[in-house]
C-alpha positions as CSV (number, residue, x, y, z in Angstrom):
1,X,75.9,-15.0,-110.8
2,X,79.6,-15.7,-111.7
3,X,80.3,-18.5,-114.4
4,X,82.9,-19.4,-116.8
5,X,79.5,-21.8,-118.6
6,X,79.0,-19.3,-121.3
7,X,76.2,-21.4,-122.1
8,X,74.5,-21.1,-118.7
9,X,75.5,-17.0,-119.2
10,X,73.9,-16.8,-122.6
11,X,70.6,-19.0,-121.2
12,X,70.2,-17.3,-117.3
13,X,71.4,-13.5,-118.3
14,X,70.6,-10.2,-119.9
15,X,73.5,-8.2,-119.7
16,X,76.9,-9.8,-118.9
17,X,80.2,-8.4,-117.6
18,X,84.1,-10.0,-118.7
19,X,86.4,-9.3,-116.5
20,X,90.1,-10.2,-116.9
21,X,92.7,-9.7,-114.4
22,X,90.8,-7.3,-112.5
23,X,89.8,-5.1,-115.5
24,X,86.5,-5.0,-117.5
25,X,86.9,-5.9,-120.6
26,X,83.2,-5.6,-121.9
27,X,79.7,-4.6,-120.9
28,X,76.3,-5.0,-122.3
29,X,74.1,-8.0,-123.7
30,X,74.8,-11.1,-122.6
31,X,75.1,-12.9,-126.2
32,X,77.1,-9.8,-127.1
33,X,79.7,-10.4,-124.2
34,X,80.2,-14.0,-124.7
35,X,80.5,-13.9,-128.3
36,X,83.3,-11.1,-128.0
37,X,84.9,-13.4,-125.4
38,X,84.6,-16.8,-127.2
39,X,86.4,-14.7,-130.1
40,X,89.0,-13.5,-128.0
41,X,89.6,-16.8,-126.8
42,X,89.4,-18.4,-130.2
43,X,91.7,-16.2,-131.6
44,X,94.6,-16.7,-129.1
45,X,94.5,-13.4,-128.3
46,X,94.5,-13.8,-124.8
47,X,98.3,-15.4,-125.1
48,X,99.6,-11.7,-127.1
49,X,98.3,-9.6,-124.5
């Protein structure tokens, strides 16, 4: 499955993989990967690279 719902993720999944620009960015439980992303996200990371 490919989603950007990380609820739907979190609720259909086990494992999850984030993938940005081509590169994995983390592997492993699916609460585990969304909560790293949701982080990254909330963090503006995302905009310093």
């Amino acid at each position: 499955m490919v989603s950007h719902a990380n609820t739907t993720i979190t609720e259909t999944c086990e494992r999850a993989l984030w993938l940005e620009s081509g590169t994995l960015r983390k592997d492993g439980p699916a609460d585990e990967v969304v909560a790293a992303y949701e982080e990254f996200t909330r963090t503006g990371a995302k905009e310093k690279g």
